[in-house]
NUMAR-719686 format. One record per residue (C-alpha): x, y, z. Coordinates in steps of 0.25 Angstrom, whole numbers, plus 5000, padded with zeros to 4 digits. Example, Ala and Ser with C-alpha at 12.3 -4.5 7.8 and 13.67 -1.06 7.14 Angstrom:
// NUMAR-719686
504949825031;505549965029;
// end
This chain:
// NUMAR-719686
399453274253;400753314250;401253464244;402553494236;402853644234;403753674221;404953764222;405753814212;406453704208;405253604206;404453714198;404353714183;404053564182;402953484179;402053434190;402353274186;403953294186;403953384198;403253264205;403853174198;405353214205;404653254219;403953114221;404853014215;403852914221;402752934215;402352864202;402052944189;400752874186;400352924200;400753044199;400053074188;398853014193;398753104206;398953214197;397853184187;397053174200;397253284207;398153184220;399353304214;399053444212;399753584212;399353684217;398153604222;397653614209;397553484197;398853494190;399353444178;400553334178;401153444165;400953564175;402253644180;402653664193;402853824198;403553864210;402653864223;401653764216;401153664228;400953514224;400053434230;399953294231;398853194238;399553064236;400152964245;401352994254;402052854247;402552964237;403153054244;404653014246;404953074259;406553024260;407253114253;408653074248;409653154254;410953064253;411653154246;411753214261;412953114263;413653164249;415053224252;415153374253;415153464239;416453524237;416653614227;415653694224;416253804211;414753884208;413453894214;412153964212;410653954216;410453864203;411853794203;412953724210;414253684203;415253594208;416653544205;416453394207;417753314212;418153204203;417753054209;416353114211;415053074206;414053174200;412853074204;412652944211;413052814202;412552734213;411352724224;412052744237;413252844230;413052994237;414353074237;414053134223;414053274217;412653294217;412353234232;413553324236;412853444229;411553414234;412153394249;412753544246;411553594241;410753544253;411753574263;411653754256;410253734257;410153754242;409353604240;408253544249;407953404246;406453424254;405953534245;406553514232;405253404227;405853384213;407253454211;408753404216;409953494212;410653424200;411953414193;411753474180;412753394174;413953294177;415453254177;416053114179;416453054192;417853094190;417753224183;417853344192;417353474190;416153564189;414753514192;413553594190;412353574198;410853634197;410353694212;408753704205;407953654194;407953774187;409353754186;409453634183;408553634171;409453754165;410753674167;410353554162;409953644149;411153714146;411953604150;411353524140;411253644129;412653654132;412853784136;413853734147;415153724144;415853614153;417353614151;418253544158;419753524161;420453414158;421953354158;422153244147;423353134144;424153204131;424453334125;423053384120;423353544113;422153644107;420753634109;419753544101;418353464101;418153334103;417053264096;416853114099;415453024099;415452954115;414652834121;414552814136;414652664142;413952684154;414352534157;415852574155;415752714161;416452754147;416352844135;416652804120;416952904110;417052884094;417552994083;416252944075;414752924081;413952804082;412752764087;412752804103;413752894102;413653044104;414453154102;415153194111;416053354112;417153434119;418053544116;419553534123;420553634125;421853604132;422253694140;423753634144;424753524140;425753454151;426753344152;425753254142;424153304149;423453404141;422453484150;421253534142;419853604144;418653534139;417453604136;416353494136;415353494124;414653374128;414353314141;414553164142;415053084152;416653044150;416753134139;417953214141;418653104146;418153004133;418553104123;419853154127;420353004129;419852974115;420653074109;421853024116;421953124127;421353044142;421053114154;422153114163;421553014175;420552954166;420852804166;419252764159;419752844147;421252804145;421852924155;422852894164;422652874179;423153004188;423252954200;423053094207;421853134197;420553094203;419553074192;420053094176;420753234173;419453304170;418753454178;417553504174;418053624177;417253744170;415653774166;415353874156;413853924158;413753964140;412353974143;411754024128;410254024131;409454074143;409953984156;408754034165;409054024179;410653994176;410854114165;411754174177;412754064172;412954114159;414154124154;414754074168;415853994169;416153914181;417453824184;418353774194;419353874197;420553764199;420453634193;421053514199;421553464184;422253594181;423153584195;423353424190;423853464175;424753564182;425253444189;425653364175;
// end
């Protein structure tokens, strides 16, 4: 027999998914099985697979060792150090990811990403155990491209998580980012385009018109300077998807300096296109739960690398 206690950050799920995440080896049809006959219980009492875990609730399962995986992955040990670290809190951690960086692994044996670095920095503050967390791993609440630096936020609990995915996807999190373009881009406006992502390619299209596919896709720009031919602007991001910025502004005519996919020109001393997420706007409007704290907060790298670079121009 083997017990599982629930902490905070496995509570409020249902028995099923809660065993589900903790043992990944074991089938659904078996599961399900074991709890119809009384093999899984909580609390040592029948449960059902609907019923929601509570803090300090004891599972106990009479099943066969062949399902407990007792090799933990910890390969995100060998990950580089996290640098950069611009806010943290008990629920989160945010981060100014360098350009040339992945956010996840793309490939099997790939570790030196900002996750594993997050989750080596977590471990290493005693802020995550691996052992006792059954069915939760601190995540990355959203993402930026490979060569796209800037800020990163990341959820420390469940609780968190859940919250932030939520607003982020209410969008009551405004992203903005800087941003140095090829031409002389005056004012402030919106751009409204419909996008489609080749996967194949790695590539964006955009159209003035929808079709079938297509979805539309927003941001608002404000420019900020004009130099010697660049424009540097601030973009506030009003939807999220991947190569936006960089599919937009080269559509109507004005690259991003570095960005050779979308019709920029190479900088040789630019690692990555000339783009910095460089502030988050908490605009909460409704009840955030555990993260209301952040209302109204704004968090942004003090110094970005793009501005000392236009300076440069």
């Amino acid at each position: 027999m083997r017990e599982f206690v629930v902490n905070k950050n496995d509570a409020d799920q249902r028995v099923d998914k809660y065993l589900s995440k903790s043992l990944k080896r074991l089938p659904k049809s078996l599961m399900y099985k074991y709890i119809r006959n009384k093999k899984i219980k909580v609390n040592r009492q029948r449960c059902e697979i609907s019923q929601r875990l509570n803090v300090g609730d004891t599972i106990q399962m009479y099943i066969s060792e062949e399902f407990f995986d007792e090799q933990l992955d910890t390969s995100f040990m060998q990950a580089s150090k996290l640098q950069n670290v611009v806010y943290e809190d008990d629920h989160l951690l945010i981060v100014n990811k360098p350009a040339n960086l992945l956010v996840h692994s793309d490939e099997a044996d790939q570790t030196d990403t900002l996750i594993n670095r997050i989750l080596k920095y977590l471990v290493e503050h005693k802020a995550y155990d691996p052992v006792s967390e059954k069915s939760f791993m601190p995540a990355l609440c959203h993402r930026i491209d490979r060569n796209t630096e800037g800020l990163v936020i990341a959820a420390k609990s469940a609780e968190a998580l859940r919250m932030m995915n939520e607003k982020i996807r209410e969008r009551e999190i405004e992203k903005h980012y800087l941003c140095i373009v090829e031409g002389e881009l005056y004012g402030s406006g919106t751009l409204v385009h419909y996008y489609r992502k080749d996967e194949q390619q790695n590539k964006a299209y955009l159209a003035q018109k929808p079709s079938a596919g297509m979805s539309e896709v927003r941001l608002s720009y404000r420019s900020l300077a004009v130099k010697h031919g660049y424009s540097l602007l601030d973009i506030d991001l009003l939807t999220g998807k991947s190569h936006q910025i960089r599919a937009q502004l080269s559509f109507i005519g004005h690259p991003l300096v570095n960005d050779v996919k979308y019709h920029g020109k190479a900088m040789k001393k630019l690692e990555g296109q000339a783009l910095c997420a460089y502030k988050l706007c908490f605009a909460f409007k409704s009840d955030a739960g555990c993260l209301n704290y952040l209302k109204n907060k704004e968090i942004q790298i003090v110094e970005p690398a793009l501005l000392k670079l236009f300076e440069q121009l």
